[in-house]
C-alpha positions in Angstrom: 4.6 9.8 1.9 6.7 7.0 0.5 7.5 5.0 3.3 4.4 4.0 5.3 5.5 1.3 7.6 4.5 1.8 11.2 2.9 5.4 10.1 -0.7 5.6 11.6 -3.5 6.4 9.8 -7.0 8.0 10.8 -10.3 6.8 8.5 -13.7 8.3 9.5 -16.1 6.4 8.3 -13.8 3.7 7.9 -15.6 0.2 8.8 -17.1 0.1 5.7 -17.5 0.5 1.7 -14.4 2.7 0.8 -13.3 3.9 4.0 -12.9 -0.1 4.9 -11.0 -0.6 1.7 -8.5 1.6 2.8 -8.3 0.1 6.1 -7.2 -3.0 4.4 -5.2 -1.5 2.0 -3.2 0.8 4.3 -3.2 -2.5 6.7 -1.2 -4.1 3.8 1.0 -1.4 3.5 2.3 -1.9 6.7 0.7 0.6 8.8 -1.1 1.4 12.1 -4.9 2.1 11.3 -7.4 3.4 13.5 -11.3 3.4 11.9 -13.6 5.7 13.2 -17.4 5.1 12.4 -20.5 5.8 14.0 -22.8 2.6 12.8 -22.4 -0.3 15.5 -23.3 -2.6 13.2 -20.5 -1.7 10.5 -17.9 -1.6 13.4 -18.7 -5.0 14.8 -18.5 -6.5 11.1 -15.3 -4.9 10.4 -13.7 -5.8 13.9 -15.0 -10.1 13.0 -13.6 -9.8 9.6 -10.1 -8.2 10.6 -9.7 -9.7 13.7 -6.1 -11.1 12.8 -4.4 -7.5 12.1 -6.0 -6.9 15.9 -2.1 -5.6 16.8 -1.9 -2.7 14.4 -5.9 -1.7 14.1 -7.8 0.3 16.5 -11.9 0.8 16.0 -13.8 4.2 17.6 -17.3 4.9 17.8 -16.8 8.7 16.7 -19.3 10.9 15.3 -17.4 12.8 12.7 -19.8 16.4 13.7 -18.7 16.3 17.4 -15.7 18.1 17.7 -15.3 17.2 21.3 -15.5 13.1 20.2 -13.1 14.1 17.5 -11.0 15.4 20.0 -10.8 12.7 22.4 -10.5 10.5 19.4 -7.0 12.3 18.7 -5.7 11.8 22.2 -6.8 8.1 21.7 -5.0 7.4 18.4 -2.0 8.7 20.1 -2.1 6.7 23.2 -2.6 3.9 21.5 0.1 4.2 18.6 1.7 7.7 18.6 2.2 10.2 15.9 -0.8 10.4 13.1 0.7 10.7 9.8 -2.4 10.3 7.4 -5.4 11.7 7.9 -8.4 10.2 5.5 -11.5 12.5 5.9 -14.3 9.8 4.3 -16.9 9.8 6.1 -20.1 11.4 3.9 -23.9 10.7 3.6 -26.9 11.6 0.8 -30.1 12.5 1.7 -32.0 12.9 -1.9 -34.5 15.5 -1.2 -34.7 18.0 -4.0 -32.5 21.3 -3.5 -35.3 23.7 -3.8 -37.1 21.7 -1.5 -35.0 21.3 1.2 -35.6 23.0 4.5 -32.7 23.9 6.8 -32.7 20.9 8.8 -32.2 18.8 5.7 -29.3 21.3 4.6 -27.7 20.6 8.2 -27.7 17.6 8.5 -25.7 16.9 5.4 -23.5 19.7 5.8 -22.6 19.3 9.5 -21.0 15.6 8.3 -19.9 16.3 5.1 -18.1 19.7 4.7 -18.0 19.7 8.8 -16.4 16.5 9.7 -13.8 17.5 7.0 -13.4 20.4 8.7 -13.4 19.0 12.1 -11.0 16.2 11.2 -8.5 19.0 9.7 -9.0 21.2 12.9 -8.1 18.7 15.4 -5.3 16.5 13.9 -3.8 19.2 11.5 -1.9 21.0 14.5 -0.9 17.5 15.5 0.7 16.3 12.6 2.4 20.1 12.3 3.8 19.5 15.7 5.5 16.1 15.3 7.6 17.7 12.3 7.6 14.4 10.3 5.0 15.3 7.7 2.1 13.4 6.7 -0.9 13.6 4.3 -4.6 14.6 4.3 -6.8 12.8 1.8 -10.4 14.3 1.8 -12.5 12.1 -0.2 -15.1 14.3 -2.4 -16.6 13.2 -5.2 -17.1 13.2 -9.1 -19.6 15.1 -8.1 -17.1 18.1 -6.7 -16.9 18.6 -10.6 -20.4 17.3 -12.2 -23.3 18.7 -10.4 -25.9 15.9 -10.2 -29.7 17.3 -10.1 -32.2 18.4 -7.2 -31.8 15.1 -5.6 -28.5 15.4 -5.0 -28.1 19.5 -4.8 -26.9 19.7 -1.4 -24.8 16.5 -1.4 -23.2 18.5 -4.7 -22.4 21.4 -2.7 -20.7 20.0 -0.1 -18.4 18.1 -2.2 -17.3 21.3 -4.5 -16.9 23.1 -1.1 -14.4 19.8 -0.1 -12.9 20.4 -3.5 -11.9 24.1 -3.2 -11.1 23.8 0.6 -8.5 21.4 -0.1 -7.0 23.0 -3.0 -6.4 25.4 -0.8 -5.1 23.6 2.2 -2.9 22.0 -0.4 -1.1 24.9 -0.9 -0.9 26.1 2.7 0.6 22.9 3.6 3.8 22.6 1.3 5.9 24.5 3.7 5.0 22.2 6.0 6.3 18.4 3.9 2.5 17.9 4.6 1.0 16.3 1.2 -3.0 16.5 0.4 -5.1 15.0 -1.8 -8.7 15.1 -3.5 -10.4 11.3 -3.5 -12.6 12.0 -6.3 -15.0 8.9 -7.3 -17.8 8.1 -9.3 -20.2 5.0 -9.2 -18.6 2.9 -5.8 -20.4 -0.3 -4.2 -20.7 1.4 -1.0 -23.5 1.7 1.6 -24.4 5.7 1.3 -27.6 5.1 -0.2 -29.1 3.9 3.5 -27.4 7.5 5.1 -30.5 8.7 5.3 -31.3 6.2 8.0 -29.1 7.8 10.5 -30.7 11.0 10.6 -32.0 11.7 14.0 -34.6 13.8 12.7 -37.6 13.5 10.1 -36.9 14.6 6.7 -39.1 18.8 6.4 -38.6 19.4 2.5 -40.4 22.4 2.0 -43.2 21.2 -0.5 -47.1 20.2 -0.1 -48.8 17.8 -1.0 -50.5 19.4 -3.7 -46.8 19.6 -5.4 -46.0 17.7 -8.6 -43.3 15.2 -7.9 -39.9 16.8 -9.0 -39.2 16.1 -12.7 -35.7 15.4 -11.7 -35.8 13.9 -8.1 -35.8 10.3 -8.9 -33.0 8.4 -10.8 -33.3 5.0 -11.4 -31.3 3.1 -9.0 -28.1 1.0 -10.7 -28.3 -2.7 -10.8 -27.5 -4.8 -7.6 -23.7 -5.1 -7.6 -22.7 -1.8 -9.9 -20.4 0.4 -8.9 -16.7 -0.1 -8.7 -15.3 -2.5 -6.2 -14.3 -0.3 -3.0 -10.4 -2.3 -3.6 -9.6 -0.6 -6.8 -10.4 2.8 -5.5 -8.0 2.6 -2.5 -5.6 0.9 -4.3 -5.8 4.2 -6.1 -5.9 6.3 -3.6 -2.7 5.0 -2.1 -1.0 5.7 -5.1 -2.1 9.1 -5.1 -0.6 9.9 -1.3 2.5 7.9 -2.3 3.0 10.3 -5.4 1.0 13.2 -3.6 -0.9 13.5 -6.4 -3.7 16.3 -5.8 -6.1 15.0 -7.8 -7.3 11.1 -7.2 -10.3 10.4 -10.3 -10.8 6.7 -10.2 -13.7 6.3 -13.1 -13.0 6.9 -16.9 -16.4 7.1 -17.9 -16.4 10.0 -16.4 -13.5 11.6 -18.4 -15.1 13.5 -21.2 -17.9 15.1 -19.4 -15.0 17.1 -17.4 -13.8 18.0 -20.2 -16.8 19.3 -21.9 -17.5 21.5 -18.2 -13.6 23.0 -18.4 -14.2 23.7 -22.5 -18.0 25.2 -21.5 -16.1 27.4 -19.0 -13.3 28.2 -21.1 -15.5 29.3 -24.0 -17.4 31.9 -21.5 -14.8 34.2 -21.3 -14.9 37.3 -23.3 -13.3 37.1 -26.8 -11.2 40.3 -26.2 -11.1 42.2 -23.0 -8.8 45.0 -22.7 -7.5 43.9 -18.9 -6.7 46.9 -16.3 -2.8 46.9 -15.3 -4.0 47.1 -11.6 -6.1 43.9 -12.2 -3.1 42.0 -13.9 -0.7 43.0 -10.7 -2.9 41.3 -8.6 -3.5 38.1 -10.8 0.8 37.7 -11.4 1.0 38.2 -7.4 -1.0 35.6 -6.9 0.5 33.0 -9.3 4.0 33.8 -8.1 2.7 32.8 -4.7 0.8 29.8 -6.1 3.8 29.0 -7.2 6.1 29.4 -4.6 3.9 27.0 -2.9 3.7 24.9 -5.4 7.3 24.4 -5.5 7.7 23.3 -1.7 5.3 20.7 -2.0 6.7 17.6 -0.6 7.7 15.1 -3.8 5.8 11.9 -4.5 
């Protein structure tokens, strides 16, 4: 997507931290945006602070796990300004009870908004976006952490994010026929608001420990200083070079750089040293590459 002007563009969890920053970065870029959050309170502050750009911005209460608010959110954005052209599946929370802890209700929670509302944005605006013919763009934001797995605190958080990263590489490549572009949001430290998440739950946190339990060697980290974290502007301003280039991957934080590499050399190095590989096994593997890269090949240019 090189021209943007008068495009519209979908943000759950939009009226604040990074979702907002693309709000007002996409704004600037001349399009229509339409936030979708489910805090009041980040809605009505986002609506007082961009009330000039009143003409081109449209605010929904939308709860990203409802699929029927989801859908009635669709047939709103399209009343309102038409065609969707970008799609920005943001909206996340944490929760920070340990991993081997957690009870289902706690796995739920964060995976019914997380890896659901990705899926429930996709379901409902995906055939939308195929219909009008015009193409568009899907930017799912993950993580660092669809790559660096952070401990038991943040164990399910981590695995909805990897399950963002490898649903989107596939959806990427399902897409190219289609001029439709996606892209993998993928940052680290951000001055956002998903520490409070947990807030939101409607029901009590169940870990599934006593009270006779030593605290978790590795539930606590030691929260960054007041005002850390990237500014929320520099990662959209990132991410909207990325859909303008359709760059798949979007990774906003160079501190983060050579730990990557040392999980892509730690994988490498697993492999076996010499393997005598079956012919049957090796027709399989080229089949898919060719069609990787078939797909690869009709992927709209940046």
């Amino acid at each position: 997507m090189k021209n943007l002007s008068n495009k519209t563009a979908f943000i759950t969890g939009g009226a604040s931290g990074i979702g907002l920053a693309m709000t007002k970065t996409f704004l600037d870029s001349g399009m229509n945006v339409v936030v979708a959050d489910i805090r009041d309170d980040h809605l009505d502050a986002a609506k007082s602070e961009l009330a000039d750009c009143s003409a081109r911005l449209r605010f929904l209460k939308v709860d990203v796990s409802d699929r029927e608010a989801m859908s009635n959110a669709a047939d709103e954005v399209e009343q309102a300004f038409g065609k969707v052209h970008l799609l920005c599946n943001n909206a996340g929370v944490g929760d920070g009870v340990p991993i081997d802890r957690a009870g289902y209700d706690d796995w739920d929670w964060v995976l019914k908004i997380n890896l659901g509302g990705v899926i429930n944005g996709i379901v409902t605006f995906l055939p939308r976006i195929k219909a009008h013919g015009e193409g568009g763009h899907i930017l799912n934001t993950a993580s660092m952490h669809s790559f660096v797995a952070l401990p038991a605190w943040g164990g399910i958080y981590t695995t909805t994010k990897f399950a963002i990263r490898g649903m989107s590489e596939s959806l990427r490549l399902a897409l190219a026929p289609f001029n439709i572009g996606v892209s993998l949001l993928c940052p680290g430290l951000v001055k956002t608001n998903i520490g409070d998440s947990f807030k939101l739950r409607p029901a009590p946190r169940s870990p599934q420990s006593t009270s006779a339990e030593a605290p978790h060697p590795t539930a606590q980290i030691t929260p960054p200083p007041a005002g850390s974290g990237m500014d929320p502007a520099e990662v959209a301003a990132q991410a909207l070079q990325g859909i303008m280039r359709n760059d798949f991957y979007i990774l906003t934080h160079q501190e983060n750089k050579e730990e990557l590499r040392g999980i892509f050399d730690e994988a490498l190095a697993a492999f076996p040293q010499s393997q005598e590989i079956d012919s049957g096994r090796k027709a399989f593997e080229d089949e898919r590459r060719q069609k990787t890269a078939i797909a690869k090949a009709l992927m709209p240019r940046g």
